[in-house]
Steps between C-alpha positions, in 0.01 A plus 500: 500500500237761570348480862164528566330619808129584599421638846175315689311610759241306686286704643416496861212221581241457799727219632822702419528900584812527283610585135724158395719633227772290269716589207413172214828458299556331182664554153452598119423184351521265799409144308424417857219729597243248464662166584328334755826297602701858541597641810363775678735674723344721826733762602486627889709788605720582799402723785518888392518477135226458227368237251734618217784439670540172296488651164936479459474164596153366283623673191832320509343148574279540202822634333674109625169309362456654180858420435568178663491161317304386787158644427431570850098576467411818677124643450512785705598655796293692781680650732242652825532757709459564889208688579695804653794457244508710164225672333291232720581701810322808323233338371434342876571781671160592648482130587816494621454781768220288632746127588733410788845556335597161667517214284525643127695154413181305576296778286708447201411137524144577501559734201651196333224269538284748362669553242530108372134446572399831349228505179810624281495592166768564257503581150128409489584170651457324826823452728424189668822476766393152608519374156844626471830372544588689752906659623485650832807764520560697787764711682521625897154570594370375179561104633224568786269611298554231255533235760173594661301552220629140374449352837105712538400371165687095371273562198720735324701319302842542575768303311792599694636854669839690529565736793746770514616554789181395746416752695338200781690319771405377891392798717763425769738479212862748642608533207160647327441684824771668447476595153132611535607745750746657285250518267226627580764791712565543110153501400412795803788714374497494128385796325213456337394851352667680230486822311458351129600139331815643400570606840445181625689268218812710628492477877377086425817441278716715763365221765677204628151280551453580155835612280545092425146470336520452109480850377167358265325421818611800686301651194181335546526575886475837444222462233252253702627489837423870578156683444350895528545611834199586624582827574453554117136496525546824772379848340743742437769633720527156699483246214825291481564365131728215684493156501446215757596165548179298414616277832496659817769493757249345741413240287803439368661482875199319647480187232778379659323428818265281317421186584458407188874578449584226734353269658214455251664529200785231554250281619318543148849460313583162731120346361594622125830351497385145567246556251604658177879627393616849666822630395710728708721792389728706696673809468891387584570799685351474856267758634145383599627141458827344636570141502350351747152654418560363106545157665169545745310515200633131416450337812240360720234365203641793269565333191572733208541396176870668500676803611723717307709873520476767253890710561497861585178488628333560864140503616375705187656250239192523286599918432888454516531198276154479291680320194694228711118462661372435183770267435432317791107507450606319178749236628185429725243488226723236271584292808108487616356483149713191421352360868141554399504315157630230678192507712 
């Protein structure tokens, strides 16, 4: 199976001031590229990585459908990126400069939106999203975005959705309080400049917040998750031929103080739930999540459509175990495509 993948970039707009890119997936041959009854899958990304980052875990699902007896219908796939994420971060970054660094989560939501409303084009053909059967899949940060844009617009048409690891919860929460402090500490003290990609694949392998990532998507880190430092645009003797993380520490430590992280985001999950199917899927090895926050998201009008662990696995499941992802996005797929032609 030969995977297929085109960059697009929306450019900025006079209600919009930033670049909206995604990375379209399909396959050689896909019989179901056309199919108006297919699924469309929309990809959102955790905090601090990049819209590749599902690449592992696509190509092995359309590995599992081209293979399966099932026939499990899948279009196409469109997985968007944050504004300040990626090659999206240099794109935006006179644009960037210019915003409050304080609710990113909220921004990617608005990215979203644009992006499924957009005038898109695509092999000489009009994307229509609300036409679509569409897949909402999401991990950490990804489910606010994806909850809020869902919640902003009820006219995109969302089948079902599957969150990773949902990076939303009640603002008084301990447990998340907890966790976000650790993690944006994290986020303040990471390094984030290196002398050269090599440089930096060997100190990211050598480190403990990433040695348990899938080496492939340790790969693509280091390929989309880091740009030019801008130093490299400095004449001669003071240019720096480094790289950068496309992220910044301060936005990467101040998302977590979003609002939209909390309060607002749970609240849009709670109003899904009763409306539409939203699967759950949890690293088994506790870090951001323990028990009693898994079981917060299943209580008080919470009503997902099931929960489930993926072993050896924490917060980052989607880069330590992208196969058993996809194998789970496909157990999920057969159970909800048997529920809708029952509809």
């Amino acid at each position: 199976m030969a995977l297929l993948q085109q960059e697009i970039i929306l450019e900025p707009s006079a209600s919009y001031p930033f670049h909206v890119l995604a990375t379209h997936y399909s396959y050689r041959g896909n019989p179901f590229g056309n199919s108006e009854d297919a699924l469309t899958l929309i990809l959102f990304h955790a905090l601090g990585v990049h819209k590749e980052t599902w690449e592992v875990t696509v190509s092995r699902l359309f590995d599992l459908c081209t293979s399966t007896s099932s026939q499990i219908k899948i279009r196409d796939v469109f997985s968007i990126e944050s504004p300040n994420h990626g090659r999206s971060a240099e794109l935006n970054a006179d644009q960037i400069a210019k915003q409050a660094v304080d609710n990113w989560p909220g921004e990617y939501a608005k990215a979203t939106q644009r992006f499924l409303t957009a005038d898109l084009s695509l092999g000489g053909s009009r994307v229509d999203f609300k036409s679509r059967n569409l897949v909402g899949i999401c991990h950490s940060l990804g489910a606010a975005a994806l909850f809020l844009a869902a919640q902003a617009d009820p006219t995109l048409p969302f089948r079902f959705m599957i969150a990773f690891e949902p990076g939303v919860t009640d603002k008084d929460n301990e447990q998340r309080i907890r966790a976000n402090f650790a993690a944006s500490a994290w986020a303040w003290l990471r390094e984030d400049v290196f002398r050269s990609r090599k440089s930096a694949r060997k100190h990211l392998e050598e480190n403990i917040m990433y040695a348990t990532w899938d080496p492939r998507c340790l790969d693509l880190f280091v390929k989309y998750a880091l740009i030019d430092h801008p130093a490299a645009k400095h004449p001669p003797p003071y240019t720096f031929r480094g790289v950068v993380t496309a992220l910044s520490r301060d936005h990467h430590a101040r998302s977590y103080m979003s609002d939209d992280l909390t309060f607002r985001g749970v609240a849009a999950y709670t109003s899904l739930t009763q409306k539409l199917p939203v699967h759950l899927i949890w690293g088994a090895v506790d870090e951001f999540a323990n028990d009693d926050l898994r079981d917060f998201m299943a209580l008080h009008g919470r009503t997902p459509a099931s929960v489930s662990k993926i072993e050896e696995a924490g917060h980052m499941v989607v880069q330590q175990q992208p196969d058993a992802c996809a194998d789970q996005i496909l157990s999920i797929l057969l159970l909800e495509t048997k529920r809708m032609s029952r509809l």
